[in-house]
N, C-alpha and C positions, 0 to 999 in steps of 0.2 A: 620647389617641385610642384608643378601643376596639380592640384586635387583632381582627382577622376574616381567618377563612381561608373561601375561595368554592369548592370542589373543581368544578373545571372538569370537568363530563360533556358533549361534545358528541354527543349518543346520538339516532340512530334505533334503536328498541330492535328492531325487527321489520321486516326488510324483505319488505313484502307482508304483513306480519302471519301468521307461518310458525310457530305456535304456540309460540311463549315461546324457541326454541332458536335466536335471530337468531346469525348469524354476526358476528363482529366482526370491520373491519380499520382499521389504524392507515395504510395505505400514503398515506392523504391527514393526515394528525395533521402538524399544522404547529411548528415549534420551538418558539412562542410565542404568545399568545393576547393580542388586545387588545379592548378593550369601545367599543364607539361610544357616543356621548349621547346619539344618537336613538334607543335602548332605548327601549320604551312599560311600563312598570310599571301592570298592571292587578289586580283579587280577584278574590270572586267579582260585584261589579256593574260596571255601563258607565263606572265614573267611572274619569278617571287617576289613580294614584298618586304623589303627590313623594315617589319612592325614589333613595336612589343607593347601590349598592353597597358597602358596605364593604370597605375595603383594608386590608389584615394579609401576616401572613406566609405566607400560602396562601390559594389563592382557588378552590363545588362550582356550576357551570351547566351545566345539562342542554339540550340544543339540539333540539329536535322538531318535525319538520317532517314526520311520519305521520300523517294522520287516521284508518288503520284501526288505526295503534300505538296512538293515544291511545283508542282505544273499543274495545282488547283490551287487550296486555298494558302497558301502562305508566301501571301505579298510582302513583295519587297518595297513597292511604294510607301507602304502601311509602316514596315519596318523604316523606311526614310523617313515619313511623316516624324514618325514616333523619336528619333534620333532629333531630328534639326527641334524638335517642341523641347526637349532637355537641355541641348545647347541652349536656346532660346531664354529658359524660364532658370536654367540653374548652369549658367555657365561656369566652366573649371570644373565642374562635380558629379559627369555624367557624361558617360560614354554608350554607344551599343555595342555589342561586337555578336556576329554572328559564325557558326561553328556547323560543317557540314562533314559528311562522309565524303572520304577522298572518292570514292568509287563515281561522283555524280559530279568530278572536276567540268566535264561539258557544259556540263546540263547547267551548273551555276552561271559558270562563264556566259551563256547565251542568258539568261534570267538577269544578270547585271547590265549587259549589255541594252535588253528591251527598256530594264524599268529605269535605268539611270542613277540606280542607287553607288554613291559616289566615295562608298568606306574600305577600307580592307577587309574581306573575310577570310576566315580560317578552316583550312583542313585537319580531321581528326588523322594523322597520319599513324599507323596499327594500333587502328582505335587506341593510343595513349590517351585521352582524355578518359575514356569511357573505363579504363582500364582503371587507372589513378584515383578516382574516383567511385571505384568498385558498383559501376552503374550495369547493370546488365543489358544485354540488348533486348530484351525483351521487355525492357521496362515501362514502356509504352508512354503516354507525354507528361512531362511534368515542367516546373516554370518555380526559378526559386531568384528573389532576391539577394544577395548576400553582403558582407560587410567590408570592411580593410582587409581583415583575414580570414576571410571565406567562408565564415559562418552563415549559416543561412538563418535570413531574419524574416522574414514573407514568401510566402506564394502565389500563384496568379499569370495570368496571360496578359500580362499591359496593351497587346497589339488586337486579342479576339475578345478580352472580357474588361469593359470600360470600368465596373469599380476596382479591379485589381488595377488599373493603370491610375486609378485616383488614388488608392492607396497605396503605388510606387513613390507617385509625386510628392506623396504628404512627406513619407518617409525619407527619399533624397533631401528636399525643402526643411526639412526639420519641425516638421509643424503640429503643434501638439491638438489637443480639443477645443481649448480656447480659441486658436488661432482659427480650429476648421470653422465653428462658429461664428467667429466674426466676419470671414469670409463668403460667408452664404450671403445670395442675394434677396433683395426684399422682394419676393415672389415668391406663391404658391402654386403647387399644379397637383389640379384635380382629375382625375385620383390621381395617386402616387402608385399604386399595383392595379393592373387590369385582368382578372380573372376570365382568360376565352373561353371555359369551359370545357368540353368536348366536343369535337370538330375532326373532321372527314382531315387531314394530311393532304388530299390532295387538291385543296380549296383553302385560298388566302381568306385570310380573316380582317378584319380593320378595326380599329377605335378610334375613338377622337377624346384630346386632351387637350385641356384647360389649362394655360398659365396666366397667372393674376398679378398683375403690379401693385403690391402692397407698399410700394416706397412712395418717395416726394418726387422721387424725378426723371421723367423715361428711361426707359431702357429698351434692349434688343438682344434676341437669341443671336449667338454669334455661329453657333455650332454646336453638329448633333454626333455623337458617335454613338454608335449601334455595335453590340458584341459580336454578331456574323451579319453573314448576309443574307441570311436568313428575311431579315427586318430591314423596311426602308419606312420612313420618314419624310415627311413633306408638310413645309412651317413656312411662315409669313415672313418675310424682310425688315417688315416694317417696325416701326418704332412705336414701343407697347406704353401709351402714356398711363402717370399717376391713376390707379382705381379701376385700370382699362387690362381688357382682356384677349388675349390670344389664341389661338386652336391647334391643335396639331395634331395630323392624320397620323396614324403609325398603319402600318399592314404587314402583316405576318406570314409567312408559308414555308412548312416545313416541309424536308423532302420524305421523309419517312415517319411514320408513328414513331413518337417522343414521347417524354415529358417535359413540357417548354417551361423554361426558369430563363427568361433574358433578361438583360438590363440595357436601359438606353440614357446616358449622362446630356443634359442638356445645359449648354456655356450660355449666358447673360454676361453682359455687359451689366457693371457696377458690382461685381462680387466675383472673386475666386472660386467660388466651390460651386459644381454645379447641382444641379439637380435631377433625381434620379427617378425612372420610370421602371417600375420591375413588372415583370407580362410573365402571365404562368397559364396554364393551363393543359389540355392532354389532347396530340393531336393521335386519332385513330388510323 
């Protein structure tokens, strides 16, 4: 039987569609997650799909029940990216499945069709899922990992908040402290948190950061994820020799008064584990 893990995201990504920076709460995350059979597995056309979920030893469904989330921020490219990187790094062990409200059959239909996302997704058909699982509608977003039998074992947005997707991956990968350890690359990056202080919201901000080759033997940033879109990034190509150093722009702009807490995971060639930029500060 094929191992498959499904990372349970029960995620309204945006509540009110509040520019990419939804708040998240678990206070309604239920101990355990169970799946009805009246699920509707649908593509991108009107026909049903005979899907059934694969069962393994972890199991990623995203739950969404936003129309103005799903025609702002919750990309299904993102969700593609983030599917084919699982196959990729832990095949047999890692599925996505995404879970929408029947009421928004269109409106997915055309969103699969645009982005090309090439999986089955699921209707909640009289809200059974939501029912089963004693979730209330009002629960607003939440995002749970869970196990072979539905325990939930983490939280986190793998697809909006890059250390929850590093600490999805560890968890699928089996990878203990030793391992995250070994894994890091021989690089540091100065600073590690950029404090922007207090700042106008309606004025981007910028920093520049440091990463340093502390190893013997070149390396190169391969990729940058950033937790919204908030934050963009702009890094060098090039090949960061032994003792040599590289820079990287970040700029920030929030759409409304916040508290900014982001993270940005930066991938190096010669180490797994990347490394992390945390950006905080209070936009007015």
């Amino acid at each position: 039987m094929r191992v498959a893990a499904v990372i349970l995201l029960l995620v309204c990504l945006c509540a009110g569609c509040g520019g990419g920076e939804a708040a998240q709460s678990d206070a309604a995350l239920p101990d355990s997650i169970v799946f009805p059979e009246s699920l509707e597995f649908r593509g991108a056309t009107r026909q049903r799909i005979d899907y059934t979920i694969p069962q393994g030893r972890y199991n990623v469904v995203c739950y969404q029940d936003s129309l103005a989330c799903l025609g702002c921020h919750f990309s299904l490219e993102q969700w593609q990216e983030f599917a084919d990187e699982l196959d990729s790094l832990y095949p047999g062990k890692a599925t996505v499945t995404l879970i929408f409200s029947p009421r928004f059959k269109r409106e997915v239909r055309s969103a699969i069709q645009m982005s090309g996302y090439n999986r089955p997704v699921a209707f909640d058909i009289g809200d059974a899922f939501m029912k089963s699982n004693g979730i209330k509608a009002t629960a607003g977003s939440f995002v749970a990992l869970v196990d072979s039998v539905g325990r939930v074992v983490s939280t986190g947005n793998p697809v909006g908040d890059v250390s929850a997707e590093w600490r999805f991956r560890n968890i699928i990968g089996g990878n203990g402290a030793r391992e995250l350890a070994a894994g890091a690359p021989a690089a540091e990056m100065v600073p590690e948190v950029v404090n922007l202080g207090e700042f106008d919201h309606s004025l981007a901000r910028d920093t520049t950061v440091a990463i340093v080759n502390t190893g013997a033997e070149p390396m190169c940033i391969l990729k940058v994820k950033v937790s919204c879109n908030c934050t963009a990034v702009d890094w060098s190509r090039k090949p960061i020799e032994p003792g040599d150093t590289t820079f990287m722009r970040v700029e920030y702009k929030s759409d409304r008064p916040t508290e900014v807490d982001r993270n940005i995971l930066v991938y190096l060639s010669g180490g797994k584990r990347p490394l992390e930029l945390r950006i905080v500060g209070t936009a007015k």
